[in-house]
C-alpha positions as CSV (number, residue, x, y, z in Angstrom):
1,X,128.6,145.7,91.9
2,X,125.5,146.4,90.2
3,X,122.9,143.7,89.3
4,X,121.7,143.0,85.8
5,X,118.3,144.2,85.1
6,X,115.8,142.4,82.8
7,X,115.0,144.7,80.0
8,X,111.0,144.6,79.0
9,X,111.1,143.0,75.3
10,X,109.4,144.7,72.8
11,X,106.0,143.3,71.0
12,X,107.7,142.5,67.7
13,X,110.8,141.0,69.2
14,X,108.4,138.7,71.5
15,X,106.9,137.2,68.7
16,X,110.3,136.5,66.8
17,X,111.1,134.8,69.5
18,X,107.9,132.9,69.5
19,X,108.0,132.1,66.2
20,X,111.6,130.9,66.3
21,X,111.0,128.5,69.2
22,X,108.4,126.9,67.0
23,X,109.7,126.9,64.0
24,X,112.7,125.0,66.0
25,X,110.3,122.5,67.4
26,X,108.4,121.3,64.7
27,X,111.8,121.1,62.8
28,X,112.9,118.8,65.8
29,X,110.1,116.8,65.4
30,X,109.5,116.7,62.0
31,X,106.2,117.2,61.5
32,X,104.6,118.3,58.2
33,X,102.5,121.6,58.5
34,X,98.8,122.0,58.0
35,X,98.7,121.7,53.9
36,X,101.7,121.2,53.8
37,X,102.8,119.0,50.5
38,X,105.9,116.7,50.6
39,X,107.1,114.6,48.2
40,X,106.8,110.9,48.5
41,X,109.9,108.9,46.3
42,X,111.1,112.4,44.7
43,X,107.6,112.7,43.1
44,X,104.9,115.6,44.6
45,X,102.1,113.2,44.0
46,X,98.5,115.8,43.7
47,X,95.5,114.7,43.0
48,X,93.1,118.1,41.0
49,X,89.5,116.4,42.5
50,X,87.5,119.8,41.9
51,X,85.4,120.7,39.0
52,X,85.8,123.7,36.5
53,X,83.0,126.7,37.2
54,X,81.0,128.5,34.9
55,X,82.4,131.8,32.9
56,X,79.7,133.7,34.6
57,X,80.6,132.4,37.9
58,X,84.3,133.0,37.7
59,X,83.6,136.6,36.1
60,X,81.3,137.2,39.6
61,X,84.0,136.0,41.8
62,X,87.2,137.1,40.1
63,X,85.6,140.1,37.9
64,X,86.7,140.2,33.5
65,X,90.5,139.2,33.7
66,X,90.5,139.2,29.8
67,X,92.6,141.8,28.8
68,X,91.4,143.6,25.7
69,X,94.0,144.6,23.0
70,X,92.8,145.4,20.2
71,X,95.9,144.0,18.2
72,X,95.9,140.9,19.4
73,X,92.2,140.2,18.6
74,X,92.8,141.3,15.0
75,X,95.6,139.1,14.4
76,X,93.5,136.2,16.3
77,X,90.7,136.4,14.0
78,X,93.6,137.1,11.1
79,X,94.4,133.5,11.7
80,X,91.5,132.1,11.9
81,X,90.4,133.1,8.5
């Protein structure tokens, strides 16, 4: 008879395995995750406490968003005259 041998388990499959255990444990015990938002009475209850920035602030950080087509800005001003 030959006995079993214990094969090495791979990086990747290691942390599966990690992450499956606890996934399984917080599961068991219920407990919310770090940010996590639940809802209390069917409602998701959030409360918005921070304050709008500047154009030229959100332009530094998040560079022009505004997407230029030309049509569209002719038919805006179209409207508004």
């Amino acid at each position: 008879m030959t006995t079993a041998k214990k094969t090495p388990i791979s990086k990747s499959m290691e942390y599966k395995f990690e992450a499956a255990l606890r996934r399984s444990k917080l599961a068991a015990a219920n407990t919310p995750l770090e940010l996590e938002v639940r809802p209390t009475g069917g409602k998701i209850r959030v409360i918005l406490s921070g304050k709008p920035i500047s154009r030229e602030k959100q332009e530094s950080v998040f560079s022009s968003s505004a997407i230029n087509i030309p049509e569209f800005r002719q038919t805006g001003t179209k409207l508004v005259k």
